[in-house]
PyMOL Python script that loads the backbone (N, CA, C, O; Angstrom):
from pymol import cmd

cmd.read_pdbstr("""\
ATOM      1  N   UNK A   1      68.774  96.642  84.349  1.00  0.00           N
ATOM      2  CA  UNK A   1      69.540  96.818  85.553  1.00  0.00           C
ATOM      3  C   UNK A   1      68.603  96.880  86.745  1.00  0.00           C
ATOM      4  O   UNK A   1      67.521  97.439  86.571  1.00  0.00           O
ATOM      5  N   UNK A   2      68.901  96.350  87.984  1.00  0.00           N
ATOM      6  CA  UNK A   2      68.554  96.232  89.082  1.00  0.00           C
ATOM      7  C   UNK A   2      69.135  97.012  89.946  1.00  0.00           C
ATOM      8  O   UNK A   2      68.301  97.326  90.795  1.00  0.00           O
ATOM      9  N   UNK A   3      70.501  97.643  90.225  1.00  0.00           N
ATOM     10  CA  UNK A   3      71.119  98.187  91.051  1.00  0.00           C
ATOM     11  C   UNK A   3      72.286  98.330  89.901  1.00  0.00           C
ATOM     12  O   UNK A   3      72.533  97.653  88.903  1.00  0.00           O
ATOM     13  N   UNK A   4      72.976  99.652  90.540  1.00  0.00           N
ATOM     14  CA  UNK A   4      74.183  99.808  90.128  1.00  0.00           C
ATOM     15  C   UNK A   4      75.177 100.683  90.937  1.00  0.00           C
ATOM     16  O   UNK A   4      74.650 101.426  91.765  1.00  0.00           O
ATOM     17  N   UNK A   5      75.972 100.704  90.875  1.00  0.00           N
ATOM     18  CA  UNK A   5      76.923 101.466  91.960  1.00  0.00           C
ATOM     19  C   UNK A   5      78.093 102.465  91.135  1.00  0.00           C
ATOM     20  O   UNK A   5      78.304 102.278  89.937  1.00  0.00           O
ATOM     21  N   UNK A   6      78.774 103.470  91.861  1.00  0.00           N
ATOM     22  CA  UNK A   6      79.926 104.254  91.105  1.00  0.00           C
ATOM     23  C   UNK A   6      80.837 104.507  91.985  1.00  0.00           C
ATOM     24  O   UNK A   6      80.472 104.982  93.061  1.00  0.00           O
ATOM     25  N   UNK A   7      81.749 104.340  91.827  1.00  0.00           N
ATOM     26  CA  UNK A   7      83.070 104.184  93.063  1.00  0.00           C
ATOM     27  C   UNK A   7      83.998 105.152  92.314  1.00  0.00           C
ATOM     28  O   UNK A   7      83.956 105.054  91.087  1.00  0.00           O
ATOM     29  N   UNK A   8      84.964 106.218  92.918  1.00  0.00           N
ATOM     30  CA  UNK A   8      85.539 106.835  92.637  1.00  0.00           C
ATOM     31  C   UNK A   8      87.057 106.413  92.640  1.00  0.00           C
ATOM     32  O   UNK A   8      86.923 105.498  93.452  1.00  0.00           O
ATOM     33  N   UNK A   9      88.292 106.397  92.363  1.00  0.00           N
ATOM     34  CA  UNK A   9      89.388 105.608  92.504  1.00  0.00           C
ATOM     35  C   UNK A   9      90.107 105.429  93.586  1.00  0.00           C
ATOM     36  O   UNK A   9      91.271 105.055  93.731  1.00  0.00           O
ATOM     37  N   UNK A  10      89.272 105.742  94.346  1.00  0.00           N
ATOM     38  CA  UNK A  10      89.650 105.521  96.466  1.00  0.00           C
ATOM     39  C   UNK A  10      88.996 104.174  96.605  1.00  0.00           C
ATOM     40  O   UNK A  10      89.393 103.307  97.383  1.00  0.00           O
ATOM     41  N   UNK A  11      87.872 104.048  95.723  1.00  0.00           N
ATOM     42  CA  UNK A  11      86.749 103.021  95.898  1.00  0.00           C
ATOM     43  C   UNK A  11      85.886 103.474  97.087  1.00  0.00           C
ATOM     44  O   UNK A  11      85.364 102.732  97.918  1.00  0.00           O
ATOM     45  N   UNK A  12      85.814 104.977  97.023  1.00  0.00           N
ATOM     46  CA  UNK A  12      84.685 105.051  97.816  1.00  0.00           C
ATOM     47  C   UNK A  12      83.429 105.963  97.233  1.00  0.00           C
ATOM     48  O   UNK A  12      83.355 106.999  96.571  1.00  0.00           O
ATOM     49  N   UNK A  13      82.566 105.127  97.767  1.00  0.00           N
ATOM     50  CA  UNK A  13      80.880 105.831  97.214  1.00  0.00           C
ATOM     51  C   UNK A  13      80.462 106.914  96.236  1.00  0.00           C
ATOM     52  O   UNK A  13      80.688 108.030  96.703  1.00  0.00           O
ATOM     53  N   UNK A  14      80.034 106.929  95.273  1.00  0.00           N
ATOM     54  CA  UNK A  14      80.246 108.387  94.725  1.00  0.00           C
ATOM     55  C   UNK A  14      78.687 108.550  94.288  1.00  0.00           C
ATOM     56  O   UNK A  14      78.392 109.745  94.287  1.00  0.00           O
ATOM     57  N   UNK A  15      77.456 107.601  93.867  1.00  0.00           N
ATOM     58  CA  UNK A  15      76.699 107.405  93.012  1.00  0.00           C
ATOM     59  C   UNK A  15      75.894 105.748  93.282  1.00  0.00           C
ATOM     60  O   UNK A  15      76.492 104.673  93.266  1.00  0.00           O
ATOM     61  N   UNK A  16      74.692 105.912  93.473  1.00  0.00           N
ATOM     62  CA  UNK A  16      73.728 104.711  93.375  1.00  0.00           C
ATOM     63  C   UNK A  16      72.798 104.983  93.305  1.00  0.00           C
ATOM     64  O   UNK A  16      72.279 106.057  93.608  1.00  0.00           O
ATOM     65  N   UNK A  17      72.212 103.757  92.744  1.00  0.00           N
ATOM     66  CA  UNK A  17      70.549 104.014  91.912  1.00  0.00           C
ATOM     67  C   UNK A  17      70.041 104.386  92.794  1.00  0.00           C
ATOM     68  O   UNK A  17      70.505 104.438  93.933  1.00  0.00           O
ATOM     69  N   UNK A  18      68.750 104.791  92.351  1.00  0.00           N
ATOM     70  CA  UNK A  18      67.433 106.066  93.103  1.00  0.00           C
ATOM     71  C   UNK A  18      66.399 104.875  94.153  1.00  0.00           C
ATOM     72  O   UNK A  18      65.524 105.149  94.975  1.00  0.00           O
ATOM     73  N   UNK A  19      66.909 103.586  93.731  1.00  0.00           N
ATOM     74  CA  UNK A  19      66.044 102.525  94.579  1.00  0.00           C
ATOM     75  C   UNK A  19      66.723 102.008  95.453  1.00  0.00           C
ATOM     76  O   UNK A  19      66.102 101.284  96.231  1.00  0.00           O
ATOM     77  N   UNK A  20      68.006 102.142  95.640  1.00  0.00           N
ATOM     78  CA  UNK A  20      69.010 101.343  96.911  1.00  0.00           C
ATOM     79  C   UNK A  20      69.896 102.450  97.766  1.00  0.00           C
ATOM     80  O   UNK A  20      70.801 102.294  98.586  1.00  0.00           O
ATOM     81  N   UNK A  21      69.376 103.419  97.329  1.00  0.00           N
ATOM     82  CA  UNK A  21      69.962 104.680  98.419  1.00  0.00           C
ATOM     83  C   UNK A  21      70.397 104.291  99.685  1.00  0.00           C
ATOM     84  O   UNK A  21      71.474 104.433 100.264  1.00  0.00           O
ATOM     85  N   UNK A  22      69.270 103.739 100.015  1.00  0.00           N
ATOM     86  CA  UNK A  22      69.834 103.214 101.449  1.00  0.00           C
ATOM     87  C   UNK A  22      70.986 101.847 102.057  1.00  0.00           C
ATOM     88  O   UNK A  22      71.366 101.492 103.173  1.00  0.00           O
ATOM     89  N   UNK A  23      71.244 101.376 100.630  1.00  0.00           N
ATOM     90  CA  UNK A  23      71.834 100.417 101.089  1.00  0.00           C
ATOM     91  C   UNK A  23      73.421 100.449  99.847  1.00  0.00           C
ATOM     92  O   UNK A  23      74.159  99.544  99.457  1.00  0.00           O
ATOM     93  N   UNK A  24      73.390 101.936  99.568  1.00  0.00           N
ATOM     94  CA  UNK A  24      74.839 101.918  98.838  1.00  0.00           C
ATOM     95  C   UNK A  24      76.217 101.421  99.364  1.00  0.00           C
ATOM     96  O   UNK A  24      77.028 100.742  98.736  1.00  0.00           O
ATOM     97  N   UNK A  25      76.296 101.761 100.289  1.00  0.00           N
ATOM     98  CA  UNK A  25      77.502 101.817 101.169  1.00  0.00           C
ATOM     99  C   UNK A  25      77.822 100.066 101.419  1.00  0.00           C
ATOM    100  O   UNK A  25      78.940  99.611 101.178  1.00  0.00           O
ATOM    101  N   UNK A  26      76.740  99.233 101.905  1.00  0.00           N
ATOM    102  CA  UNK A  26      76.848  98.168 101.689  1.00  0.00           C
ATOM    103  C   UNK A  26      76.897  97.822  99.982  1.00  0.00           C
ATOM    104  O   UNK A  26      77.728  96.918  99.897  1.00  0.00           O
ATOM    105  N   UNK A  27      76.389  98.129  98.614  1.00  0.00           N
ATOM    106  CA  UNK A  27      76.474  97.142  97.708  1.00  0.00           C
ATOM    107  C   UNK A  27      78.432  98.061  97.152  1.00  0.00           C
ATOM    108  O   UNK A  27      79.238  97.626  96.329  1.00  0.00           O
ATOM    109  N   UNK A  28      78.526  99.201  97.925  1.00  0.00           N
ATOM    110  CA  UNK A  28      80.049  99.266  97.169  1.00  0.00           C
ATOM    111  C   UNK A  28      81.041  98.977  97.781  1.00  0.00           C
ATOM    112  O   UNK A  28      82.185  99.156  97.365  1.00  0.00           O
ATOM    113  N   UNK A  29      80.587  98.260  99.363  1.00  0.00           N
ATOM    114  CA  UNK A  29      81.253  97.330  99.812  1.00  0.00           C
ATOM    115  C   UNK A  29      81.401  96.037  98.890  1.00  0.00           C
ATOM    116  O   UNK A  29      82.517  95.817  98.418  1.00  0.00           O
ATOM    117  N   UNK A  30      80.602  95.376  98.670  1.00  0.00           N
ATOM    118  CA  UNK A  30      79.958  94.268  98.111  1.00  0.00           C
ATOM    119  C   UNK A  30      81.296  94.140  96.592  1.00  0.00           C
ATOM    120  O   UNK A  30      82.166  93.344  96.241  1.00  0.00           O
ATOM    121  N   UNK A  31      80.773  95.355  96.148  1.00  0.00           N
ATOM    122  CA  UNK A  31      82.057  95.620  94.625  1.00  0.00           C
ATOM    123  C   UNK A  31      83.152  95.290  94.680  1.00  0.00           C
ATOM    124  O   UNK A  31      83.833  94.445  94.097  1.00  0.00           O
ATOM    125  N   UNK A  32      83.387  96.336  95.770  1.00  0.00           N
ATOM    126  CA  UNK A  32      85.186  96.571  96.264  1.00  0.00           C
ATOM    127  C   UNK A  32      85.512  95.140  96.694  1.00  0.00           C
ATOM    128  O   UNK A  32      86.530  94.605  96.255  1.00  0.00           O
ATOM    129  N   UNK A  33      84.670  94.477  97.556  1.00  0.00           N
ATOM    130  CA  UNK A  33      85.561  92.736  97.769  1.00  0.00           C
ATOM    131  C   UNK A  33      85.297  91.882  96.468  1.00  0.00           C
ATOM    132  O   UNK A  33      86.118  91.075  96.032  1.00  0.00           O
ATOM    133  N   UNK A  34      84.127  92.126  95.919  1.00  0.00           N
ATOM    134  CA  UNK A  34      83.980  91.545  94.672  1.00  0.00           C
ATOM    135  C   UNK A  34      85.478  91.619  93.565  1.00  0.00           C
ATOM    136  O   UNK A  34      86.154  90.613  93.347  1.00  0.00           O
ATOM    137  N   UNK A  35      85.743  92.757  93.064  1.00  0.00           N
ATOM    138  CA  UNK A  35      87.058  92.932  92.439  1.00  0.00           C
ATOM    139  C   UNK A  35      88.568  92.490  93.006  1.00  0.00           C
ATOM    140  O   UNK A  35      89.554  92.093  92.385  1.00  0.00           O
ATOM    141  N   UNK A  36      88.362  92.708  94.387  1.00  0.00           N
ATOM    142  CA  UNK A  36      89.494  92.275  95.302  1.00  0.00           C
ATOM    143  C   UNK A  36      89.199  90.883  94.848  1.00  0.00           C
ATOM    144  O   UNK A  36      89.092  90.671  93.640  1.00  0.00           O
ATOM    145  N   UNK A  37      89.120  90.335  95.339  1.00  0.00           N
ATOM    146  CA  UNK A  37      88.704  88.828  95.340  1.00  0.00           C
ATOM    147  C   UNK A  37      89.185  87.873  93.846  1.00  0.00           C
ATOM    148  O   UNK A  37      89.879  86.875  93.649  1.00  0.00           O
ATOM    149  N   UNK A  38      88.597  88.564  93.218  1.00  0.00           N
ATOM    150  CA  UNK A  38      88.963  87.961  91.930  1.00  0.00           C
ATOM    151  C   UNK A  38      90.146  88.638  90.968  1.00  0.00           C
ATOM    152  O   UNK A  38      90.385  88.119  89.878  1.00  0.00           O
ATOM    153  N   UNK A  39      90.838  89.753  91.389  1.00  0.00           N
ATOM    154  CA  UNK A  39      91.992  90.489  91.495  1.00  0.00           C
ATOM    155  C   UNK A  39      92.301  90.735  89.744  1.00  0.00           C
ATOM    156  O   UNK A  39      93.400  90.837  89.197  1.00  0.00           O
ATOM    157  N   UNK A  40      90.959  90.785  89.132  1.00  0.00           N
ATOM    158  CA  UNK A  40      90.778  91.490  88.033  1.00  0.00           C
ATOM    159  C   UNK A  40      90.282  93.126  87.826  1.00  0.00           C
ATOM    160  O   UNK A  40      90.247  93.807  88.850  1.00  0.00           O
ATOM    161  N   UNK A  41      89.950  93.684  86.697  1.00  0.00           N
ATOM    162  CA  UNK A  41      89.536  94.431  86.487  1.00  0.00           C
ATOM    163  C   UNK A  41      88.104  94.319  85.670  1.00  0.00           C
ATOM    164  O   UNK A  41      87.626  95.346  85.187  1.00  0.00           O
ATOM    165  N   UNK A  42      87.569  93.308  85.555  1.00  0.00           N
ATOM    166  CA  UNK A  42      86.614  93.221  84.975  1.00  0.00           C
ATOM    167  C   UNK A  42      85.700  92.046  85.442  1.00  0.00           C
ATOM    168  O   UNK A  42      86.457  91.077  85.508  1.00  0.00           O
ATOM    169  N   UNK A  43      84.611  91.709  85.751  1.00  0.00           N
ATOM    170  CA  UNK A  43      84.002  90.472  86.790  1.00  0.00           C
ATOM    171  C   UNK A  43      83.299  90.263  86.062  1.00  0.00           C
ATOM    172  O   UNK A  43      83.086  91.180  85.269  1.00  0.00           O
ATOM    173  N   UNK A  44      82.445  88.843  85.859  1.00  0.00           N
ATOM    174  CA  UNK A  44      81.065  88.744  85.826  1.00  0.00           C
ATOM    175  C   UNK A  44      80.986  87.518  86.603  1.00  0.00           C
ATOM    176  O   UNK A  44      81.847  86.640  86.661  1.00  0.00           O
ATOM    177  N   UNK A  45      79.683  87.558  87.290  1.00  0.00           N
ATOM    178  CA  UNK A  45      79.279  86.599  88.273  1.00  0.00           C
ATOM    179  C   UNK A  45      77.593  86.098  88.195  1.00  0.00           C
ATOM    180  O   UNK A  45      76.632  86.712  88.660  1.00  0.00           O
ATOM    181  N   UNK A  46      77.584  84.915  87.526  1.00  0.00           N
ATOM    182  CA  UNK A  46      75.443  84.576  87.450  1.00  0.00           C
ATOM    183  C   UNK A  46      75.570  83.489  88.877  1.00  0.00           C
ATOM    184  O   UNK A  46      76.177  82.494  89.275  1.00  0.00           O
ATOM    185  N   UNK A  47      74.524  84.487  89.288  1.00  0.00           N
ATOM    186  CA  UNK A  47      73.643  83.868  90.785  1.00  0.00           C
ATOM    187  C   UNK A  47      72.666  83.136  90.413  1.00  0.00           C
ATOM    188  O   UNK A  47      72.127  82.434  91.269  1.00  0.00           O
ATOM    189  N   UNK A  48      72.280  83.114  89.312  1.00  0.00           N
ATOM    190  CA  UNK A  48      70.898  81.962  88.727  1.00  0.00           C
ATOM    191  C   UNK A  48      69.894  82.929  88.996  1.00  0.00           C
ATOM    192  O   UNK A  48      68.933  82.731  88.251  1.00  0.00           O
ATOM    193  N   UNK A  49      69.678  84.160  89.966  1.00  0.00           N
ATOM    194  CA  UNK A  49      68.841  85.055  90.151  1.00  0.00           C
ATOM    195  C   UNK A  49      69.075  86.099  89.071  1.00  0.00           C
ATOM    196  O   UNK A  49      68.188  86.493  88.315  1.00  0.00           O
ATOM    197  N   UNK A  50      70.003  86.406  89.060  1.00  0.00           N
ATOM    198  CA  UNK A  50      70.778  87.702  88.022  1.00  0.00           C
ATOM    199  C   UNK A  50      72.134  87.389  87.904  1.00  0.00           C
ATOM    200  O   UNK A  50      72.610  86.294  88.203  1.00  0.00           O
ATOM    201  N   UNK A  51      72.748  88.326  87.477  1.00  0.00           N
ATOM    202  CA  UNK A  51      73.949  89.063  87.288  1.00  0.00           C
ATOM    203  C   UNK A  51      74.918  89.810  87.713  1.00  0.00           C
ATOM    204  O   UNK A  51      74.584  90.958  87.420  1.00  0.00           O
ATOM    205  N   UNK A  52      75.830  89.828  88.184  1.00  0.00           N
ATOM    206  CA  UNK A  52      76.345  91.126  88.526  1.00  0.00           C
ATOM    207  C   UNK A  52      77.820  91.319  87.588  1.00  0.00           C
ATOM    208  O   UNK A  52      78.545  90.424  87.153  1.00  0.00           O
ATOM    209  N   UNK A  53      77.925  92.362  87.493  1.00  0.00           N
ATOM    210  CA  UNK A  53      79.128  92.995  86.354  1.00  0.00           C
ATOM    211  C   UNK A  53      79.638  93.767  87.099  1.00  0.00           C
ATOM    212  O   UNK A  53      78.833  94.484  87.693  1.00  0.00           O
ATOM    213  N   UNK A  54      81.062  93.978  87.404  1.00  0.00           N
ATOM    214  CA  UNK A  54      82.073  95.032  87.887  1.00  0.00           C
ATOM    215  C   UNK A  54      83.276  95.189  86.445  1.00  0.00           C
ATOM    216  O   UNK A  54      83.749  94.507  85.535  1.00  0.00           O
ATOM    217  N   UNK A  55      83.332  96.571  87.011  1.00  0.00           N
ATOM    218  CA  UNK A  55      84.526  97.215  85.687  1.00  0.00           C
ATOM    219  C   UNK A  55      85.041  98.190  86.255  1.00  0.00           C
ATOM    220  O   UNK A  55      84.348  99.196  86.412  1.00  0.00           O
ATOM    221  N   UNK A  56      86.551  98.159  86.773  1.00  0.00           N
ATOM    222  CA  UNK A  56      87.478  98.917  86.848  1.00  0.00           C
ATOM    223  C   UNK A  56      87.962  99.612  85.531  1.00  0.00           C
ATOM    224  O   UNK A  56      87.992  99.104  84.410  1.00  0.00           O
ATOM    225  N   UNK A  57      88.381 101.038  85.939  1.00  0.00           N
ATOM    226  CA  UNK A  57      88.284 101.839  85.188  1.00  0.00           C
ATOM    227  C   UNK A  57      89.936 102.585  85.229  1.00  0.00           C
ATOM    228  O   UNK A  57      90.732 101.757  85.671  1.00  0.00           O
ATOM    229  N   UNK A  58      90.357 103.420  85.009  1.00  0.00           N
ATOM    230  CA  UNK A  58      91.297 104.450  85.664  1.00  0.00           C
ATOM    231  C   UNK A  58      91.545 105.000  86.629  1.00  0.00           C
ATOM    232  O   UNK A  58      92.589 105.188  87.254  1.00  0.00           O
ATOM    233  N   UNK A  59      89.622 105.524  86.882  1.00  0.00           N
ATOM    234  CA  UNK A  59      89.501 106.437  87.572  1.00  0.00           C
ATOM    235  C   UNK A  59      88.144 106.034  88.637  1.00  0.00           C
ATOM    236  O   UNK A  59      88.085 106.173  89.858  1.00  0.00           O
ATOM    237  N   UNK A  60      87.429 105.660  87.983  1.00  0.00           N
ATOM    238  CA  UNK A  60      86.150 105.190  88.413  1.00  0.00           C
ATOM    239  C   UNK A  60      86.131 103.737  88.171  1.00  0.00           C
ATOM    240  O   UNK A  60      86.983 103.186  87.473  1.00  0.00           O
ATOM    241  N   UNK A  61      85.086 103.067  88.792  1.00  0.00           N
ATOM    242  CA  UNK A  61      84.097 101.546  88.937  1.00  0.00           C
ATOM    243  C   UNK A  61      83.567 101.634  89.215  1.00  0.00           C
ATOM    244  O   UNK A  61      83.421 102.190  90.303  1.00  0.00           O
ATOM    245  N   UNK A  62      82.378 100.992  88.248  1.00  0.00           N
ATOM    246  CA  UNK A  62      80.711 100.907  88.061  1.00  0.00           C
ATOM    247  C   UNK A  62      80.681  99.102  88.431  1.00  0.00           C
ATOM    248  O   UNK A  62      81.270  98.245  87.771  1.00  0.00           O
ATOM    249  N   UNK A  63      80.058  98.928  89.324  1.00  0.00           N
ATOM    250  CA  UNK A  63      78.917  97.978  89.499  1.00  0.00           C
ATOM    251  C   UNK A  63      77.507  98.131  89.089  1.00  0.00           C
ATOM    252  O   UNK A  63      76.746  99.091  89.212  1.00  0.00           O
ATOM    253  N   UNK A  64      77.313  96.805  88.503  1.00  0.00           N
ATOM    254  CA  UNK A  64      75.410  96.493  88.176  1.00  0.00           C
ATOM    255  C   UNK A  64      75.112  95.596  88.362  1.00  0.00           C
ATOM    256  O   UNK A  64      76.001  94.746  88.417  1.00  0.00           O
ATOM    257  N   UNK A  65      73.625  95.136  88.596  1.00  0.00           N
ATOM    258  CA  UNK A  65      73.415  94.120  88.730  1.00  0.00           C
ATOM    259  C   UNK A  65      72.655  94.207  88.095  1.00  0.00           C
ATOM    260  O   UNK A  65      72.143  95.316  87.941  1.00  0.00           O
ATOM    261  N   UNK A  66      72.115  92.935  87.298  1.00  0.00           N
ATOM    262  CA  UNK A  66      70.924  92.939  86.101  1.00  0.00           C
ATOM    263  C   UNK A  66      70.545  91.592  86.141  1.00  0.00           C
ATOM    264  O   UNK A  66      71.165  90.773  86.820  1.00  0.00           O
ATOM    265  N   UNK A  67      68.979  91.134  85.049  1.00  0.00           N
ATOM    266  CA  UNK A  67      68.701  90.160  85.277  1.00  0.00           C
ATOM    267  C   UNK A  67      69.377  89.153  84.898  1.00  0.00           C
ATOM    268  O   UNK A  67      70.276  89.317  84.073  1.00  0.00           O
ATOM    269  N   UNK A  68      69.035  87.642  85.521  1.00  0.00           N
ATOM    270  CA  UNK A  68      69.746  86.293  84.056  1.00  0.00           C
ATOM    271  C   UNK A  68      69.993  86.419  82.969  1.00  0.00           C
ATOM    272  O   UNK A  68      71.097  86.014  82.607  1.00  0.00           O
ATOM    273  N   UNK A  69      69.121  87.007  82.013  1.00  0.00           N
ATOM    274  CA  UNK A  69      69.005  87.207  80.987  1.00  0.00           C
ATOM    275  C   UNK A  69      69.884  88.541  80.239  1.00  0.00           C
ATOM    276  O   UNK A  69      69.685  89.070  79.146  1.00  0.00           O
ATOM    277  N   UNK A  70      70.594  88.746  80.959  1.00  0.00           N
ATOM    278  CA  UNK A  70      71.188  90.148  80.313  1.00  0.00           C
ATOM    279  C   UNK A  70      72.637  89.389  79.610  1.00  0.00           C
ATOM    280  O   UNK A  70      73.288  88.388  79.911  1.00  0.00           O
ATOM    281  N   UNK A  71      72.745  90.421  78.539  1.00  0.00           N
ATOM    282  CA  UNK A  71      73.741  89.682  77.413  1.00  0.00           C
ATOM    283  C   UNK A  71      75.046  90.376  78.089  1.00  0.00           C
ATOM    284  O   UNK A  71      74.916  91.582  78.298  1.00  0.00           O
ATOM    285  N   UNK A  72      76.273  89.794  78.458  1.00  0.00           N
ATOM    286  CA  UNK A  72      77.496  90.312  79.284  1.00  0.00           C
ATOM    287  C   UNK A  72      77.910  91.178  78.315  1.00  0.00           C
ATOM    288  O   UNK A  72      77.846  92.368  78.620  1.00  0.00           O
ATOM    289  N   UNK A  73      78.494  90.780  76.759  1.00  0.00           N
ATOM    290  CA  UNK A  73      78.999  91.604  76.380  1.00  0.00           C
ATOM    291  C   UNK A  73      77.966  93.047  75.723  1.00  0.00           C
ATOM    292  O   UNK A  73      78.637  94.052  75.960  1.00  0.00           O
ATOM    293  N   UNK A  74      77.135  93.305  75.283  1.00  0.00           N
ATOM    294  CA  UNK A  74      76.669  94.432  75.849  1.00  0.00           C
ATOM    295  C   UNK A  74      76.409  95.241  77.245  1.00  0.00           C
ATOM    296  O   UNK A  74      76.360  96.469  77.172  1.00  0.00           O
ATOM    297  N   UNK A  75      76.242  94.617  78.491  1.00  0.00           N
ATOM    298  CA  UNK A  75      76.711  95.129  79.554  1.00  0.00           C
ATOM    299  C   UNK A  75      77.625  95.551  79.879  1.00  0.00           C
ATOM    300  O   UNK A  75      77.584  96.419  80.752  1.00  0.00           O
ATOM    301  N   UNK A  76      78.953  95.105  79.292  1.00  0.00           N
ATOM    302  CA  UNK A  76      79.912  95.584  79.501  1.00  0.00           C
ATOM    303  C   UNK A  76      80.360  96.492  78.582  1.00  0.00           C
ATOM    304  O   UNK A  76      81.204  97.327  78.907  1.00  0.00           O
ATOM    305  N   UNK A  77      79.805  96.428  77.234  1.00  0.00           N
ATOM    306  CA  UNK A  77      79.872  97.351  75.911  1.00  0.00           C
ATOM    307  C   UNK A  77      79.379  98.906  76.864  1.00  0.00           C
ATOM    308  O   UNK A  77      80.150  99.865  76.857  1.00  0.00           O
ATOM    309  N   UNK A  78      78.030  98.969  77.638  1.00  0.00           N
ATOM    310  CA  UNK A  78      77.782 100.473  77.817  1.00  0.00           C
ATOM    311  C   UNK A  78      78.532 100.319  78.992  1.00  0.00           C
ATOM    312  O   UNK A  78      78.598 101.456  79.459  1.00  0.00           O
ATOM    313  N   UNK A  79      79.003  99.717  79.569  1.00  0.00           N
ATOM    314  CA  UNK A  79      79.683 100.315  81.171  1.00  0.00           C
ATOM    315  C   UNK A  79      80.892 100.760  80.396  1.00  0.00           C
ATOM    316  O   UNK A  79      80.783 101.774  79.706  1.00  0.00           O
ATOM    317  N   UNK A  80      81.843 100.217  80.430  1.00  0.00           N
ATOM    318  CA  UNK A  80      82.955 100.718  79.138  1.00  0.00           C
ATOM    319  C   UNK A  80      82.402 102.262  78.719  1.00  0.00           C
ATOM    320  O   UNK A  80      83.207 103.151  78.996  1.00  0.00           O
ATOM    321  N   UNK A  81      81.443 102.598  78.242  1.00  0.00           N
ATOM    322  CA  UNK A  81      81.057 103.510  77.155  1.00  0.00           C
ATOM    323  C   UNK A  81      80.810 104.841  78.616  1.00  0.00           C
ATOM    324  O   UNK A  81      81.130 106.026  78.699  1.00  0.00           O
ATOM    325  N   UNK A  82      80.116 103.909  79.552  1.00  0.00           N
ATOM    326  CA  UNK A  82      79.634 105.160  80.638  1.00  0.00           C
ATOM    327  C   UNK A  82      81.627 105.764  80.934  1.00  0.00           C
ATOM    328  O   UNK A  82      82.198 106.686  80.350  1.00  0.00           O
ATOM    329  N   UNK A  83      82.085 105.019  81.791  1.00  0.00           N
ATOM    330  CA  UNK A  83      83.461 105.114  82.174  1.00  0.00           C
ATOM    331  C   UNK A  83      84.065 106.172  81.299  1.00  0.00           C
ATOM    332  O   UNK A  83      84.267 107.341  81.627  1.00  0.00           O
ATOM    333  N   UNK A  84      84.315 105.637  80.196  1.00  0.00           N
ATOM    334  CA  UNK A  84      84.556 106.686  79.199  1.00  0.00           C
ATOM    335  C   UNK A  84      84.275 107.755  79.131  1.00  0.00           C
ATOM    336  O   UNK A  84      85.146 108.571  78.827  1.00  0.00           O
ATOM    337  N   UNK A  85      83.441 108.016  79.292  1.00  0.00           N
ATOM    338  CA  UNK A  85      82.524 108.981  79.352  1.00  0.00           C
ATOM    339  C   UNK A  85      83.231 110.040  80.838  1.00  0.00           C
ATOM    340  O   UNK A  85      83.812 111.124  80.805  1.00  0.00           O
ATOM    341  N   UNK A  86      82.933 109.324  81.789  1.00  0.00           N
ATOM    342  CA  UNK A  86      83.098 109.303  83.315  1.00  0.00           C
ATOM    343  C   UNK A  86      84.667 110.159  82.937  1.00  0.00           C
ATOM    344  O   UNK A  86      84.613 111.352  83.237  1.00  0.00           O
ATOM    345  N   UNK A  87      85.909 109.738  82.379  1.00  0.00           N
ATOM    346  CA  UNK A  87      86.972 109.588  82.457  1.00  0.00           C
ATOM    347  C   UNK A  87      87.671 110.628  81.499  1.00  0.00           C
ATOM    348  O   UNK A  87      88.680 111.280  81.766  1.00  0.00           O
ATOM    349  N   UNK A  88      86.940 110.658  80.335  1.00  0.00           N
ATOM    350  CA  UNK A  88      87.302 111.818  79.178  1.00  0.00           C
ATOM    351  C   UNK A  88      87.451 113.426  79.819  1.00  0.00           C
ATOM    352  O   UNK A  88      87.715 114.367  79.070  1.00  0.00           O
TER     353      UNK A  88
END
""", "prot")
cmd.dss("prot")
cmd.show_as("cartoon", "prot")
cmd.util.cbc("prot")
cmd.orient("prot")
């Protein structure tokens, strides 16, 4: 993972990695039109740079971004697992 984000079910800010502090507010902007947009609950999108994965939840949504190389369905296996977690 490169970045990741945690949105609370307002979809606003709750949680971002320790390296983009400063620029949360923009990447859970970034989420929130990301999911809008494609008017799912579950995204994946390859930039040829990386990855990015969104997962609506109940309650919460986690955004990540990770490299090319990251396998979707385990990405989405632990986001699932975090949420859960998040939600129990």
């Amino acid at each position: 993972m490169t970045a990741c984000v945690l949105l609370d079910g307002d979809g606003q800010l709750v949680a971002v990695d320790s390296g983009h502090e400063a620029d949360g507010e923009s990447l859970a902007e970034l989420a929130r039109e990301l999911l809008e947009r494609a008017g799912a609950g579950q995204v994946e999108v390859s930039t040829g740079a990386g990855i990015v994965f969104a997962l609506r939840g109940r309650r919460w949504t986690l955004a990540v971004v990770a490299g090319r190389f990251a396998l979707s369905s385990l990405v989405f296996f632990d986001m699932r697992r975090a949420l859960e977690e998040l939600e129990g």
